[in-house]
C-alpha positions as CSV (number, residue, x, y, z in Angstrom):
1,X,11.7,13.4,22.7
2,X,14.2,10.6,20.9
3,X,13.6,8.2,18.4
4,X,14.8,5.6,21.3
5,X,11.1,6.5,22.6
6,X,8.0,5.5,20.5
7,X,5.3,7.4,20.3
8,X,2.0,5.4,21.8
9,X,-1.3,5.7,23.4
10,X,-3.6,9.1,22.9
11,X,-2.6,12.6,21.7
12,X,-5.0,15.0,22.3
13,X,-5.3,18.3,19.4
14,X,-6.7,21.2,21.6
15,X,-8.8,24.3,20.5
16,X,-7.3,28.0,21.0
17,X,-9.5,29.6,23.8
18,X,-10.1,33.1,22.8
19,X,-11.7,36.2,24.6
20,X,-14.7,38.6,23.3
21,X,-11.5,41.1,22.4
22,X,-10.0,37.8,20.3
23,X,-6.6,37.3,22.9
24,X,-5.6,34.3,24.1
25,X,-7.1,33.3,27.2
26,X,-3.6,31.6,28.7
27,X,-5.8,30.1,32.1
28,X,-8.2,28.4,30.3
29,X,-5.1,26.8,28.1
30,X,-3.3,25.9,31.3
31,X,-7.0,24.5,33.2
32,X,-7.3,22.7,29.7
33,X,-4.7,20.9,29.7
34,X,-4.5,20.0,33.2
35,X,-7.5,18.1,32.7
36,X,-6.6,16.4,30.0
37,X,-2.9,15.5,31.6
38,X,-5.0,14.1,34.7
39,X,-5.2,10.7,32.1
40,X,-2.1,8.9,30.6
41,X,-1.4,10.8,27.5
42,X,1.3,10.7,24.3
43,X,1.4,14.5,24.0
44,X,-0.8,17.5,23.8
45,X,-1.2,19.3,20.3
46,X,-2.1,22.5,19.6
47,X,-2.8,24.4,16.9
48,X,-3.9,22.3,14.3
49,X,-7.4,21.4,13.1
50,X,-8.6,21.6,16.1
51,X,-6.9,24.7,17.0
52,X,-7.8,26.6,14.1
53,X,-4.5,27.5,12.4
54,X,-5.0,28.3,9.2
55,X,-7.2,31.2,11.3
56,X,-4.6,32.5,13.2
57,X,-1.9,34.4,12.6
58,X,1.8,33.4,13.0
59,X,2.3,35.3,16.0
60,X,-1.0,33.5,17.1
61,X,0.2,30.3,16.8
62,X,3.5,30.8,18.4
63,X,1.7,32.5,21.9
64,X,-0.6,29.6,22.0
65,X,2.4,27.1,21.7
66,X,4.1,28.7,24.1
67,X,1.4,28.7,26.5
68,X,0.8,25.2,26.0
69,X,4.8,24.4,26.7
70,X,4.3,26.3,29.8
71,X,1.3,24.4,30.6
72,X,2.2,21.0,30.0
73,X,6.0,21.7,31.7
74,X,7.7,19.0,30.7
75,X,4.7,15.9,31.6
76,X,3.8,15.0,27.8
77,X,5.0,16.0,24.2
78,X,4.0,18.9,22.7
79,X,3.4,18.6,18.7
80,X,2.2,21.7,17.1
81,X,0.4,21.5,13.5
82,X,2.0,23.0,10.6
83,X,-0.7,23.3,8.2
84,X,1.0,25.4,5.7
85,X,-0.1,24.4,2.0
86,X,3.9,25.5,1.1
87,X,7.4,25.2,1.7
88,X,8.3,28.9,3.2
89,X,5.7,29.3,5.3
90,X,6.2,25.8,6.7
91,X,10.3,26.6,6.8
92,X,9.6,29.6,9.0
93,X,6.7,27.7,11.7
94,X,9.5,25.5,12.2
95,X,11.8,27.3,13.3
96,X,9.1,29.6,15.3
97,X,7.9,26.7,17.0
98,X,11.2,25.0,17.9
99,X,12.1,28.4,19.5
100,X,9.2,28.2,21.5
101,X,9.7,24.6,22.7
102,X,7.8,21.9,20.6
103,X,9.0,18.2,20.5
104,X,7.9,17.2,17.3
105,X,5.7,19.4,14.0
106,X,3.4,17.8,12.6
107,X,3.2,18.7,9.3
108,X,0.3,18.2,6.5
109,X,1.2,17.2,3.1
110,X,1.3,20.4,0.6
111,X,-2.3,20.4,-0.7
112,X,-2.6,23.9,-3.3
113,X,0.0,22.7,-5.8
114,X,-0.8,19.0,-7.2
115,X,2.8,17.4,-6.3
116,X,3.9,13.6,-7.7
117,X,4.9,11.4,-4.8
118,X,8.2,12.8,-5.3
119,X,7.5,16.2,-4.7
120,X,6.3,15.1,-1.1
121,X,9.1,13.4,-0.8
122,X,11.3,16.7,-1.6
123,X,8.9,18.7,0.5
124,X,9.5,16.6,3.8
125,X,13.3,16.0,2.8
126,X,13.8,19.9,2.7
127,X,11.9,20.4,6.3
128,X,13.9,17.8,7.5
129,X,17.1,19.7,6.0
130,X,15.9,22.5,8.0
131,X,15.1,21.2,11.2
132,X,16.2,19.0,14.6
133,X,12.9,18.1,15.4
134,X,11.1,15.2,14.6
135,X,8.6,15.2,11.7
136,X,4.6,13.5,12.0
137,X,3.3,13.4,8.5
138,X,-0.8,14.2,8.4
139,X,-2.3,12.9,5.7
140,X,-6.1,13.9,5.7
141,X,-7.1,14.0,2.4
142,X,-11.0,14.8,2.7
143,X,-9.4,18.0,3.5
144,X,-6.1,18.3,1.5
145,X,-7.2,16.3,-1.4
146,X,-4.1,14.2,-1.4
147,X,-3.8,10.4,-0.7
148,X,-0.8,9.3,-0.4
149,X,-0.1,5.8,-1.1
150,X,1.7,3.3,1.2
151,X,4.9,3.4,-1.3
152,X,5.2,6.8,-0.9
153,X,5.0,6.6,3.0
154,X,7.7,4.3,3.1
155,X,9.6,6.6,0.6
156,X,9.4,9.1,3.7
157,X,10.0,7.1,6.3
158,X,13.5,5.7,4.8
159,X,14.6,9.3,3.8
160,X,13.3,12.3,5.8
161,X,13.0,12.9,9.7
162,X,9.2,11.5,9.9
163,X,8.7,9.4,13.2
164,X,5.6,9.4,13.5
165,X,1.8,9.4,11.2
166,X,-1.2,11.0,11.9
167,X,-4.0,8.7,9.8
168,X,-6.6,10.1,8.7
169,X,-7.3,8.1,5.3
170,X,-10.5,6.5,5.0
171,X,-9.1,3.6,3.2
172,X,-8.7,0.7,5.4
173,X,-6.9,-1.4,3.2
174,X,-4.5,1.6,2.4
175,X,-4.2,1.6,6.1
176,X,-3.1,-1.7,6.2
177,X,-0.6,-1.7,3.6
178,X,1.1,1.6,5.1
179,X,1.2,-0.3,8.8
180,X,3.0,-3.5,7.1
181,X,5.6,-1.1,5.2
182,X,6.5,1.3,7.9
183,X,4.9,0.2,11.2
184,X,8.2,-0.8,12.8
185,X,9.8,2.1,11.4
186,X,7.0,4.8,12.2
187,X,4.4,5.3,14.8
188,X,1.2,5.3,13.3
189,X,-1.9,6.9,15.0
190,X,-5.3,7.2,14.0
191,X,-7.1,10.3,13.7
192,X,-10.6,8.9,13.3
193,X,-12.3,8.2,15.9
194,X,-15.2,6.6,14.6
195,X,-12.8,3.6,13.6
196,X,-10.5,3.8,16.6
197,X,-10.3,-0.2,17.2
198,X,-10.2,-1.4,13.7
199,X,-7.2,0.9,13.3
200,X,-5.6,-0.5,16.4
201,X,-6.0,-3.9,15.4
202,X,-4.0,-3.3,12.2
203,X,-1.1,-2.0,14.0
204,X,-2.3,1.5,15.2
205,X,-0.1,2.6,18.3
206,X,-2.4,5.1,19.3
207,X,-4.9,8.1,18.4
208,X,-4.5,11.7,17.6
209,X,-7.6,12.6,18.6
210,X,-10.0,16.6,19.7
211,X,-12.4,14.4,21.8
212,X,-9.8,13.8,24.3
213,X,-10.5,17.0,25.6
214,X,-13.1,15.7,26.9
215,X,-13.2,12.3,27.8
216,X,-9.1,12.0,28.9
217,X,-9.9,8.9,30.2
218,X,-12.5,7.1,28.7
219,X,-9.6,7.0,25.7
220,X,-7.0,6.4,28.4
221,X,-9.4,3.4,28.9
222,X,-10.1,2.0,24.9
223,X,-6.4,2.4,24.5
224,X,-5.6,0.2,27.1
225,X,-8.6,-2.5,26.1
226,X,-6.7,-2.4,22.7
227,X,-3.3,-3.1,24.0
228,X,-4.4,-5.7,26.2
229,X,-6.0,-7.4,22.8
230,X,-9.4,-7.4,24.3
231,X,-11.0,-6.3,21.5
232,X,-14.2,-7.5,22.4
233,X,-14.6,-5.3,25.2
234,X,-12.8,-2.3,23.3
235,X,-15.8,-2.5,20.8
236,X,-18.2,-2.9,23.0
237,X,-17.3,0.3,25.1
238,X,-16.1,2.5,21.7
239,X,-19.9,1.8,20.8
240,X,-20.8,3.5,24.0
241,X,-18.2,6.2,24.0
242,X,-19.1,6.8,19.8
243,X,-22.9,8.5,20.7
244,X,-21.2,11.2,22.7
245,X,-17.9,11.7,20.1
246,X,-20.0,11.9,17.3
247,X,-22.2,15.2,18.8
248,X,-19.1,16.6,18.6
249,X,-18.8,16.1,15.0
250,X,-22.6,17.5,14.1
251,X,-21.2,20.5,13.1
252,X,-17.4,21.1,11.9
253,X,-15.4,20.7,14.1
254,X,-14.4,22.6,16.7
255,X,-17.5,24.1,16.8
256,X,-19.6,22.0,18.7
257,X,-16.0,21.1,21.3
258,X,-15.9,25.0,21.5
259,X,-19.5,24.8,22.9
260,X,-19.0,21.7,25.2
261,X,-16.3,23.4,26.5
262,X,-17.9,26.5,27.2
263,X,-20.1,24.2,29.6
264,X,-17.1,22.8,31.5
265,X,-16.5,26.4,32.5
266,X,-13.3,26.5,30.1
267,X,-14.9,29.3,27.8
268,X,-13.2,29.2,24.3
269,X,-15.2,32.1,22.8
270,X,-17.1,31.2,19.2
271,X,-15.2,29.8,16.5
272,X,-12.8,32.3,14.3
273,X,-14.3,32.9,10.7
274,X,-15.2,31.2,7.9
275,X,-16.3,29.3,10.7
276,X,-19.5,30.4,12.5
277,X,-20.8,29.7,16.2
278,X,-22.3,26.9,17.4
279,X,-26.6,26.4,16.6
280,X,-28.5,26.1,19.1
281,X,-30.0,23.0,18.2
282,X,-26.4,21.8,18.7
283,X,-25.8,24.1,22.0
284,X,-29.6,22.4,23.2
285,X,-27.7,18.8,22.9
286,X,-24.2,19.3,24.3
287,X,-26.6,20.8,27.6
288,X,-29.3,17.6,27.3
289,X,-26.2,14.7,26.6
290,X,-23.1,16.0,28.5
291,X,-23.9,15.0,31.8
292,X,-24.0,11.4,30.6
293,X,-21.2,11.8,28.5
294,X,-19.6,13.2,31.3
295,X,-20.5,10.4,33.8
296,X,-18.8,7.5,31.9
297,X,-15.9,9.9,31.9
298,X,-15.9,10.0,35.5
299,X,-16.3,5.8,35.8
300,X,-12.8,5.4,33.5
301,X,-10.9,7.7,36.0
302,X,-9.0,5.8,38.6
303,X,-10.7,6.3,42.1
304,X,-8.4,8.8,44.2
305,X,-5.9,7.1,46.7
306,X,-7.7,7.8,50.6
């Protein structure tokens, strides 16, 4: 992927499916993202969040990369997480998941050691001293406890190989600011959800979103209500879309996308430890509200060609 390219419309983070013996179940990664490629889509991300990486082990990580590259064959962008909280582990992903074919890491901010702004800076400078790829910076900091502020963005965007943001800071007027200093510099996708339009109409190109999975094109479909600034029937359908994303959220995720899954007949196995299975007051739902969810899906897909 070249800079000459921007990066814009939906990437979809996927959870690792995993047997009762805890291997990687390659089909269901390949059925996976078929599905999901059957909508437009900016790129396919694995092993992040969504995927559970801090769970897995590096050789983990790399296999279900590599599946996902053999998947996806060449028809979207592949961006791997690197959720290391430090510099060598983070040094050595990169280069594991170059070998295996990714387009562009994206990488969290450090989050154990309490940097200054310019000891993100460094951190991203020397990744981008070790690599060809391009960089997303992920800044979530209800999970990393670090905000960065829209200075230090454009501190990164001028000097290291970052392209591309994941957003995940709950601060809309830090979102704003960041947009106005490095929109044209750095493609900027949400990773909320729940605030999908407000975020587009600031200058969001896209989302980075898990609920993609499952609803490939009713995304496909708010992204292009955004980009055709018809906001007022983006909102109206995001409120419809927003009962079914949010049952995904009742639990952490991807619990509860683990378990809708499951139903699709793409078995992803229960969640790796700390994190537990899904409840069954939460496994009672997904069977009660899927269908429904599942039939708006089906109206935002394009009718088959007779």
């Amino acid at each position: 992927m070249t800079r000459a390219s921007r990066l814009e419309g939906i990437v979809t983070a996927t959870p690792t499916p995993l047997t009762a013996d805890g291997a990687i179940d390659g089909s269901v990664v390949a059925s996976l993202v078929d599905r999901i490629l059957t909508a437009p889509s900016a790129g396919i991300a694995p092993v992040g969040g969504t995927g559970e990486a801090t769970a897995l082990t590096p050789a983990q990580r790399r296999e279900m990369l590599e599946l996902t590259v053999a998947a996806v064959n060449g028809r979207a962008p592949v961006i791997p997480g690197i959720l290391s909280p430090g510099i060598g582990e983070a040094l050595a992903a990169a280069d594991d998941f170059a070998a295996a074919g990714a387009d562009m890491l994206m990488v969290v901010t450090p989050y154990y050691a309490r940097a200054t702004p310019e000891g993100i800076v460094d951190y991203y400078k020397a990744l981008s001293d070790h690599t060809d790829l391009p960089l997303m910076l992920y800044e979530i900091p209800y999970r990393t406890g670090i905000s960065l502020d829209a200075e230090t963005v454009e501190m990164l965007a001028k000097e290291t190989r970052i392209t591309a943001m994941k957003a995940c800071n709950g601060s809309l007027p830090q979102q704003m600011k960041v947009i106005e200093l490095v929109g044209a510099d750095i493609d900027v996708l949400t990773g909320e959800e729940n605030v999908f339009p407000a975020h587009r109409a600031i200058g969001a190109r896209g989302g980075f979103l898990a609920s993609s999975c499952l609803f490939p094109h009713a995304w496909a479909r708010l992204q292009a209500l955004c980009t055709e600034s018809r906001m007022a029937e983006a909102l109206d359908f995001h409120q419809k879309l927003m009962p079914f994303v949010s049952m995904l959220y009742r639990e952490h995720n991807p619990i509860p996308l683990r378990a809708a899954l499951d139903l699709l007949e793409l078995p992803h196995g229960d969640c790796l430890p700390p994190l537990r299975p899904a409840s069954q007051d939460t496994r009672d739902m997904l069977a009660r509200e899927l269908p429904q969810a599942l039939a708006l899906e089906a109206d935002c897909a394009p009718v088959p060609a007779q």
